[in-house]
N, C-alpha and C positions, 0 to 999 in steps of 0.2 A: 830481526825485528819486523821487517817487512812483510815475513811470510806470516808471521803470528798476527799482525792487521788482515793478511789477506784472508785469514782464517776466519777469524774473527767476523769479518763482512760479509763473509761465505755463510756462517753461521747465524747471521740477524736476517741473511737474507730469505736461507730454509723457514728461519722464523718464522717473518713477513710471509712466505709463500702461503704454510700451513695455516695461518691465521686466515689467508686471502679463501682457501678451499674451503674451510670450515664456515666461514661467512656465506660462503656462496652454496652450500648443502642448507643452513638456516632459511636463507631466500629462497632455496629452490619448493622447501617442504613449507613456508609461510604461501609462495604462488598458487600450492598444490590445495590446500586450503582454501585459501582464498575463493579458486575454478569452482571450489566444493561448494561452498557459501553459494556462491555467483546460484549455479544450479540449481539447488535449495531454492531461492531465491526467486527465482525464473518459475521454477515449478509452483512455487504457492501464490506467484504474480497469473499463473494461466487459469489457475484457482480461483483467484478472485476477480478473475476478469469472466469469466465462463458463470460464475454466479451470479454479476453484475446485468450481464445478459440478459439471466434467469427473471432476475428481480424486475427489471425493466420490460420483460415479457410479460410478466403478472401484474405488472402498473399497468399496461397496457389495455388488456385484458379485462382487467378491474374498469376501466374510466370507460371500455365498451359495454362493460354489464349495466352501466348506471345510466346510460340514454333512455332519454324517455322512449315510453312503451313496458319498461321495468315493471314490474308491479311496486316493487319496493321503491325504486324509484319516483314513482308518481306519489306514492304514500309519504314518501321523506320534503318530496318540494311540495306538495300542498301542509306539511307540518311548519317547513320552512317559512312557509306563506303566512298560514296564521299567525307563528309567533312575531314574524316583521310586524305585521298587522296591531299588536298587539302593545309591538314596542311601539308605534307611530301613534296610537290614542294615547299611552302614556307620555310621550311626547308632547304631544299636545295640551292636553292637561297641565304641564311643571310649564308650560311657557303662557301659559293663561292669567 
């Protein structure tokens, strides 16, 4: 009886082992993923960091084309101008 227990234990234990490799082949190929993801990841993070640059060179850029001297520039703050002008007479008037 004693050998048929130790059989027995011998037998849950291979169990236990196989289940224990088979778990750990699951983990290894979800890590292996995961590295994949990560990369992925990282590459489209260089992407839009390298764009953000981009974008922020052209803000840039843009706010120096519109210093006065512009032509357009001078043409858009004297429109600016008028129309201020324009709101402060009507202004004027609804508080009369």
């Amino acid at each position: 009886m004693v050998m048929d227990d130790l059989g027995l234990a011998a037998e849950s234990i291979l169990i236990k082992a196989k289940q224990l490799v088979f778990l750990n082949r699951q983990l290894k190929e979800k890590i292996k993923a995961l590295e994949n993801t990560k990369q992925e990841m990282a590459g489209k993070l260089a992407k839009q960091a390298a764009l953000i640059a981009e974008l922020e060179e052209k803000a840039v850029s843009t706010r120096f084309a519109s210093l006065p001297g512009n032509k357009d520039s001078l043409q858009a703050r004297q429109k600016v101008n008028e129309l201020l002008r324009e709101i402060e007479k009507c202004y004027s008037l609804l508080n009369r």
